[in-house]
N, C-alpha and C positions, 0 to 999 in steps of 0.2 A: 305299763311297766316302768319304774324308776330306772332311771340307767343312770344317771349324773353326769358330770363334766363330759362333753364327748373329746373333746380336743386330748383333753389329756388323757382320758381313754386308750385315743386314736393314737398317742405316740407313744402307747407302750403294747401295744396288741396290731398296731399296721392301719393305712389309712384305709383300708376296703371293709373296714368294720360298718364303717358312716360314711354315709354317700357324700355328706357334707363335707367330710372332710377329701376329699378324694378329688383335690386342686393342686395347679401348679405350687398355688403360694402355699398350702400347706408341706407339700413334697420340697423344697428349697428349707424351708422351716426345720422340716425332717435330718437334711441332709447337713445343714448348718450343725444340729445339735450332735450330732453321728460326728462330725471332726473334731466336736470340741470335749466330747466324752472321753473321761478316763480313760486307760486298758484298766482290764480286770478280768474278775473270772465272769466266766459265764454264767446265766441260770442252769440250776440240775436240772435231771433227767425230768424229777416232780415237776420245777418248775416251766420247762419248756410243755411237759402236758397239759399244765394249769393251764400258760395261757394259751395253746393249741383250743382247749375247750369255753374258755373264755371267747375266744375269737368269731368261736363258728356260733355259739349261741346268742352272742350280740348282734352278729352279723345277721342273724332270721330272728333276733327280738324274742326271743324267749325267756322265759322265767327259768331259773334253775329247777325249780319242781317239774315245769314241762317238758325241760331239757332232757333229764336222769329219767323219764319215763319214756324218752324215743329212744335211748343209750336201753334201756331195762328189753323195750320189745324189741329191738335190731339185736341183742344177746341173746333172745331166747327166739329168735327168727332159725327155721330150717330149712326154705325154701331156698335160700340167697346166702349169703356173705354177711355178718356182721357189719361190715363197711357200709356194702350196699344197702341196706336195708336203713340203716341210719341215715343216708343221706336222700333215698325215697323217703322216707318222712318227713323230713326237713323240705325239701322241694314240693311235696305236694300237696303240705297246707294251702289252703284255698288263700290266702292271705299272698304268699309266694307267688301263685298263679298269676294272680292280678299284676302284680308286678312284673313278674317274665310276660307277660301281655302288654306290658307298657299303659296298662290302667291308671297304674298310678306310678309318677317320680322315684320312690322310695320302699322300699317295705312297711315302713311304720305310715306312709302315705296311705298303702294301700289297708292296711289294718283297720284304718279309719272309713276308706272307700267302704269296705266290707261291715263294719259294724254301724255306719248309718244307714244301710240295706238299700245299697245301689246297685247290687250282684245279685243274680240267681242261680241256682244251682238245679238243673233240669226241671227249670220251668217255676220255683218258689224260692221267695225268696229269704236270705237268710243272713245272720249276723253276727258269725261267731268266723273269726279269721281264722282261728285254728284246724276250722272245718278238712277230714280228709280225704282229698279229691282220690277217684280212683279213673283208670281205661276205661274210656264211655262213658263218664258225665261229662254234662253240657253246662259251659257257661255264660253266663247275660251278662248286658247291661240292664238293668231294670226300665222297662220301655218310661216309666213316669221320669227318670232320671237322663234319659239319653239327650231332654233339650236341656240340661241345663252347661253352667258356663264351665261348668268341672271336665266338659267333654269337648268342649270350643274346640275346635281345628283337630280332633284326635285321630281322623283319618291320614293328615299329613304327617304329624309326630310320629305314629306307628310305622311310615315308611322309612325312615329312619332309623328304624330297629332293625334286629335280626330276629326272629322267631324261632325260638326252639325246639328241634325237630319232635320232641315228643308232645308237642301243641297245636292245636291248631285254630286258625281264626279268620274269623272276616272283620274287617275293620269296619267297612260300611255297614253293615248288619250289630255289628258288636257282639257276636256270638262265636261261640266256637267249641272247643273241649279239649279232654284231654286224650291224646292217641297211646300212648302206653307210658311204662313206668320209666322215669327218666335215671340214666344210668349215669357214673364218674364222664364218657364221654360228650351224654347230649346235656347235663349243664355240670359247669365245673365245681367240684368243691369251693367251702368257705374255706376251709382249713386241712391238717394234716387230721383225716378220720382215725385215722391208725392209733395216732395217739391220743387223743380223746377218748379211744375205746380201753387202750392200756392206764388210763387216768384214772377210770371207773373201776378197772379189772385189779387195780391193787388193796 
């Protein structure tokens, strides 16, 4: 997916877009151009949604077409909450996974883990990051991929982590799955969901 300039992206939508940018020296940068900005008015109401939805769909690397079809089933969801429901999809891309697993550095790291088919998905293996994990599937490392240098020291990094209660994993094994559907509290939103949903609902 094209994304362009991240930096400047990153300083009109917040530095938690890109993992990249999510530095001291960028946050100083930040803070430098915030004193030296005009007063004015604010963005509207449109505007503040735009970039709410901007935010969270860069933030999990989506396509606008992918984006407006998790927004279309979390609207026509009856089980759940419109919120909810949008925000399980977005976290339980198999792509996601990976990354709340500390598989890979990044999300778009892990996009790449996932599409040169170093993951499996109960037991086969597979290439599509958009893949939708559900309660009780199992996730690999691909055993032909476990010696290479992509996983060097990965037992220590993962201590490091904190693992999300709706995950679960062995770091020495590289296996693990998912325990159920993760809600606002067991991983935090990208953005305000609320208005991303009033973004599409006008």
């Amino acid at each position: 997916m094209k994304i362009g300039p991240r930096y400047k992206i990153a300083k009109r939508l917040g530095a938690s877009v890109f993992e990249k940018t999510q530095t001291q020296k960028f946050a100083i940068a930040q803070e430098r151009t915030a004193k030296t900005k005009r007063r004015g008015r604010g963005p509207s109401g449109y505007g503040k949604q735009l970039l709410e939805k901007q935010k969270v769909r860069l933030t999990y690397g989506v396509t606008e077409k992918q984006f407006g079809n998790y927004v279309k089933k979390a609207m026509a969801a009856h089980a759940t909450t419109p919120i909810e429901a949008l925000h399980a999809s977005l976290e339980l891309r198999l792509d996601n996974v990976a990354y709340r697993l500390g598989l890979a550095p990044t999300r778009r790291a892990a996009r790449q883990l996932v599409s040169h088919g170093h993951i499996t998905v109960n037991g086969r293996k597979t290439t599509i990051p958009s893949r939708h994990m559900h309660p009780g599937d199992r996730i690999s490392v691909r055993e032909g991929s476990k010696p290479r240098a992509l996983f060097a020291g990965y037992a220590e990094r993962f201590m490091e982590r904190t693992l999300p209660a709706w995950l679960s994993w062995n770091p020495k094994t590289m296996e693990g799955g998912v325990q159920e559907v993760p809600n606002m509290v067991s991983a935090d939103p990208a953005g305000d969901l609320s208005a991303v949903l009033s973004f599409y609902s006008r």
